[in-house]
N, C-alpha and C positions, 0 to 999 in steps of 0.2 A: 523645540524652538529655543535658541538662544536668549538668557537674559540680555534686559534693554542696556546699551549703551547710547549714553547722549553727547559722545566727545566727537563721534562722527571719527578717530582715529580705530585702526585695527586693533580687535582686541585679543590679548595674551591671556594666553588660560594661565589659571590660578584653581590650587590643590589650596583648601583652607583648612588647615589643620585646627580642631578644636579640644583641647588637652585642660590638664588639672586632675586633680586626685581623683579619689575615687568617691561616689556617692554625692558628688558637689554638684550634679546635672546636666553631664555632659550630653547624657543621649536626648531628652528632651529639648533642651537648646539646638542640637544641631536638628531635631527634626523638625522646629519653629523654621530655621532658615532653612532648610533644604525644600520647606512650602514656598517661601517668601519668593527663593533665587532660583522654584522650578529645576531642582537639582537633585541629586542622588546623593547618599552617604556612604565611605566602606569605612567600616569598621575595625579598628586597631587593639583589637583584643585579643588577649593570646589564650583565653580562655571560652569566648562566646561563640570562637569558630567549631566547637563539638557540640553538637547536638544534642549530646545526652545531660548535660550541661545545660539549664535553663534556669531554673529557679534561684542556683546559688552563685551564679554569676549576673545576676541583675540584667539576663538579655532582655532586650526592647518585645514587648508584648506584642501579642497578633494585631490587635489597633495600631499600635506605631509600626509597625512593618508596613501596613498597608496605606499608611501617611505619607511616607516615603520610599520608595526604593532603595533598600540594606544590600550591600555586599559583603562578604566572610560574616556572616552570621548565620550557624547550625549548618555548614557546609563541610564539615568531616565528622566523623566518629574520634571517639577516645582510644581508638585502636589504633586510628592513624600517626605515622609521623608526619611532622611539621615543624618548622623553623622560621628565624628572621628572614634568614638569606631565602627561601621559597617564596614567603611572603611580600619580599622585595620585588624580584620576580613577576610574581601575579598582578600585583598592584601595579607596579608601572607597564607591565605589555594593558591591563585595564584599563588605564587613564588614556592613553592610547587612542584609545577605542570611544571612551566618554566622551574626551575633547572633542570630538570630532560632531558634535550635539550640542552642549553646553559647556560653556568658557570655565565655569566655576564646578568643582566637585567640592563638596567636605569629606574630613577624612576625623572621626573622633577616636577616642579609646585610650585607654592608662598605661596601655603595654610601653612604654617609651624605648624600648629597642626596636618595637615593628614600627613605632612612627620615624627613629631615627633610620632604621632601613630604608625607606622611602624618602625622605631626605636629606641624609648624607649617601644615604648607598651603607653595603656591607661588604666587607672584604672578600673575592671568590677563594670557596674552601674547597677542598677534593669533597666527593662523592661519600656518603660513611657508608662504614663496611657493619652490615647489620652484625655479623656472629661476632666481630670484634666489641661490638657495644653491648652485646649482652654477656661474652665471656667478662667485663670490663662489670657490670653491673651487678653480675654475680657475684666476683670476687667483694665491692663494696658492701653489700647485703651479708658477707659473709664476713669480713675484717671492718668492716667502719670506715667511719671517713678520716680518721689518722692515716688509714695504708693510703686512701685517696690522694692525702697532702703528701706522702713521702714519695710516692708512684710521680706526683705531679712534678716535683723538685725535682725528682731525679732525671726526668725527658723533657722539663720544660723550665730551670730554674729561674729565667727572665720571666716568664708567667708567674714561675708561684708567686714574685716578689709583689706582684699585682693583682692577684684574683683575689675575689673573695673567698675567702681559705673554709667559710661556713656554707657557703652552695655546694654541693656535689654535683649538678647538674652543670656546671660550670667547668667545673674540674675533670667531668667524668669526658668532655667535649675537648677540652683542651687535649686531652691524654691521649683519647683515642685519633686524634690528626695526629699528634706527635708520633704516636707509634707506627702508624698504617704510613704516613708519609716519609717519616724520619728523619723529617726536619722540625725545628720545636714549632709549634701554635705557633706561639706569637711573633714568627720568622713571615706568615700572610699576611700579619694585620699593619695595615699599611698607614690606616687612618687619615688617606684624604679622601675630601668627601666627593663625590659623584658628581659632575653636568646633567640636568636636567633639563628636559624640553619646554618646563615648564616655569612657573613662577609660584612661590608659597611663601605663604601667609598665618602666620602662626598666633589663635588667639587664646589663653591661660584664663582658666576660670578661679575664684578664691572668693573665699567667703571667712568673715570671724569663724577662730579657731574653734572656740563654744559651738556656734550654731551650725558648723561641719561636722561636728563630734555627735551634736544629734539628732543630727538627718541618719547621721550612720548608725545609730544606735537603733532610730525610729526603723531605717530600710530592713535592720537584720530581725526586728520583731515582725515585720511584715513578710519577708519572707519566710519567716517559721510558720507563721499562719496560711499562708501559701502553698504549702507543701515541703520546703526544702526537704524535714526530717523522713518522710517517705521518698523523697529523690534520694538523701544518700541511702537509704535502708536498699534501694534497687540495684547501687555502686557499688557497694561495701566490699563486692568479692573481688572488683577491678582496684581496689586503693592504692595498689601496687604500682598501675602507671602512673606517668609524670604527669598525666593532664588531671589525674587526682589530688596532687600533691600542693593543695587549694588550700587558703582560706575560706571557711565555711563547709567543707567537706570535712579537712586532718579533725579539727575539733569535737565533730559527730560521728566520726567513727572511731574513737579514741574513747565515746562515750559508751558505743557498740561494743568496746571491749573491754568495758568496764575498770577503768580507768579514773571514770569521772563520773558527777552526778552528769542529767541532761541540761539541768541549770545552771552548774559551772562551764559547760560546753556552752551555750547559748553568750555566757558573758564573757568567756576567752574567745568568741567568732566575733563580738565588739570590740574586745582590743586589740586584739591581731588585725582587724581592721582598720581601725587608728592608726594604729602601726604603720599598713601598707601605706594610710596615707601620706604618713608622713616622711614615708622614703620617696613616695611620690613627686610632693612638694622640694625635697631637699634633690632629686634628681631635677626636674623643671630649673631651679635655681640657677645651676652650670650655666642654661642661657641667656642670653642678652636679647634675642630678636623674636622674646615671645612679648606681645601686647597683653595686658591684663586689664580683666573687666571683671565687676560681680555679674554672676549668671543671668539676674534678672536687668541687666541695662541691654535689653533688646536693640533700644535705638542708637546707643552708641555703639556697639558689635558693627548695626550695620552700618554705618554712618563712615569706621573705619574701614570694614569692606568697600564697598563703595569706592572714598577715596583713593585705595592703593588698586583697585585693580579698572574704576572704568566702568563696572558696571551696577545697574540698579536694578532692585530688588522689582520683581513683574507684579507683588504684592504688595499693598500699604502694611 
């Protein structure tokens, strides 16, 4: 059943994107209102959609699954590939299909390129050529990420001036369109944003920088106790793929190879989370038309839902 509207006008579905760094409570808030507005959540994590993947990526627990209805959460393996552009894809033929139920979906998660997929769109790429991306991976495995950046300049030098020249994942994408297509990368990316069927609504979580820092530090003691160090001890021999290539993973199996104590491991998976957060925050920045709230003002979350889209929450 549709949430209630009291304007007696037609109502426009609305995708309500709920963002902010990581460990600030994103999943919990959205599945406060996804009771509230009788509604579903998918998930915007580029790490929670593998299954094998659970503890050290902070996915929502079997109680909160069965609180609300999760989308791309443990729905591939670490074996699979997967992209923005797929996830674009899925999510909007999805919403699709939800609208057609309830006016309002939430969509949470930190990945800010799979939300920005869904909301601006992403550029269509050709198809990849799997043996091209592993002769291409090989080579980096074997030269480093210097042949990466010289390889990148020389098929794409409008990219390199732009990429992050310390991602290889980045670089190794750019390189292999340029070659297989042999026109540079950055000759698709067109960067206007996509029409949507729909209407979005983007609300920004933030908390004192102190009391972000530790929740973060509290979440990564909680997951040790949890299990994480036997999840990755089960990984260790996959660390080689990209979906391992984790905070909270590199740093315990870096310990696995005796590199580090377990204890210096434990306190670098705290800063490197700090870390992400704060590329988080500094990406989020770029926009103008996110509203920001601390995670715990329930009533004003809903108060602005409500007013932009029409409709009210079926729960006090």
């Amino acid at each position: 059943m549709d949430p209630a509207s009291r304007s007696g006008n037609p109502i426009i579905p609305y995708l309500i994107v709920i963002t902010g760094p990581t460990g600030i409570g994103k999943t919990e808030l959205c599945i406060l209102l996804a009771e509230k507005y009788s509604s579903q959540i998918i998930s915007a994590d580029s790490r929670q959609i593998y299954r094998e993947l659970k503890t050290g990526t902070a996915a929502p627990s079997e109680d909160q699954l069965a609180r609300a209805k999760h989308w791309f959460i443990a729905n591939l393996s670490i074996h699979d590939y997967y992209n923005a552009s797929m996830f674009e894809v899925e999510v909007t033929g999805l919403l699709e299909k939800l609208f057609k139920t309830s006016k309002i979906i939430f969509m949470t998660g930190g990945s800010g390129l799979y939300i920005d997929a869904v909301c601006r769109g992403i550029d269509v790429l050709p198809s990849v050529d799997m043996e091209l991306r592993e002769e291409l991976a090989s080579c980096y495995r074997k030269y480093g990420i210097e042949w990466l950046r010289s390889k990148l300049k020389k098929v794409d030098p409008g990219h390199y001036g732009v990429v992050d020249l310390k991602n290889p994942n980045r670089m190794l994408k750019a390189i292999e369109i340029s070659i297989m297509t042999g026109r540079p990368y950055s000759s698709f990316l067109t960067g206007k944003t996509k029409k949507r069927a729909f209407s979005i609504l983007k609300i920004g979580l933030r908390r004192d920088r102190k009391e972000l820092y530790g929740m973060i530090n509290k979440r990564v003691d909680n997951m040790m106790k949890q299990g994480l160090m036997k999840e990755a001890e089960q990984l260790y021999r996959y660390r080689h793929l990209n979906a391992l290539k984790t905070v909270g993973y590199r740093e315990l199996f870096d310990y696995m190879d005796g590199k580090t104590t377990l204890e210096t491991a434990v306190e670098l998976i705290k800063r490197n989370t700090r870390r992400y957060a704060r590329r988080q925050l500094t990406w989020l920045g770029r926009y103008n038309d996110i509203y920001w709230f601390h995670p715990d003002d329930h009533e004003g979350i809903c108060t602005l839902i409500t007013n932009k889209t029409g409709i009210w929450p079926e729960q006090p």
